[in-house]
N, C-alpha and C positions, 0 to 999 in steps of 0.2 A: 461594483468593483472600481477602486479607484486607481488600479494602478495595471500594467499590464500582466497579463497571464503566458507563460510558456506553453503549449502542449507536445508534449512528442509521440509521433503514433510510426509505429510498424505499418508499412506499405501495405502488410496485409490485413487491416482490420479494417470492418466493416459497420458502422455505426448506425442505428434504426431511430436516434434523436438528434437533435444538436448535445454539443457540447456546451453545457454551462458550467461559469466558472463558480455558482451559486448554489449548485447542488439541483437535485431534484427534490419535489416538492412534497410530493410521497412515495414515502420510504414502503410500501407493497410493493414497486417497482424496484426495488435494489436488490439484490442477489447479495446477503450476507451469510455465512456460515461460521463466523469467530465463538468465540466465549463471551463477547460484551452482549448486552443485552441490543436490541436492531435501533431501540432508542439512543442509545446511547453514539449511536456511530451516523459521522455524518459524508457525504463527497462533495461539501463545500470547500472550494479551497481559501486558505486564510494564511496571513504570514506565518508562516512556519508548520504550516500544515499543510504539505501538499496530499497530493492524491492520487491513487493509482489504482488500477485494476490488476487481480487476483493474479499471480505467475504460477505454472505448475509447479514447478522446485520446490516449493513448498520450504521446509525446513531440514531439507536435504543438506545443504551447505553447514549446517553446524555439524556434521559430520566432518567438514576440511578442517586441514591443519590450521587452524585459526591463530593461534601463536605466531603461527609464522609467515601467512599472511595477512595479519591484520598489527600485529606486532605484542609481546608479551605482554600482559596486566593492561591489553585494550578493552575497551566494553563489550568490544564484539566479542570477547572469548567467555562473555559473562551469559551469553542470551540461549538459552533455553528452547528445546521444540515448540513450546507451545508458544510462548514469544514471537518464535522465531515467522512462524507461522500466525500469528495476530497481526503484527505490527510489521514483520520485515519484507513477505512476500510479495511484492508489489515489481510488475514488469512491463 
């Protein structure tokens, strides 16, 4: 990593590794349940691809008024459960 990393954690998590910003090495160890295939998915982080673990809400929120908080003919009004829940769920 050449450049600095943020992390933001809840007071109350409790972590059983370090934190790298490089991912781990084998992916047996990753708890995925998406659509992608587990090769396919990484917790490296890289510019513009940050990283996060799993939020319960899941894809709950495309159920809010999204129009009207996200604003008319936004992207967010374009994103789909199963999207929502691949890509968005992250807390």
């Amino acid at each position: 990593v050449s450049q600095s990393v943020v992390v933001l954690l809840d007071p109350d998590m409790v972590f059983v590794q370090p934190i790298r910003p490089d991912g781990i090495k084998n992916k047996n160890y990753m708890l995925y349940t998406g659509r992608r295939k587990k090769s396919e998915v990484t917790d490296a982080v890289t510019e513009g691809h940050p990283v996060g673990q799993q939020y319960l809400i899941g894809s709950a929120w495309v159920g809010f008024k999204r129009d009207l908080i996200c604003g008319p003919g936004s992207p967010c009004t374009q994103v789909d459960h199963g999207s929502a829940n691949e890509y968005y769920a992250l807390g």
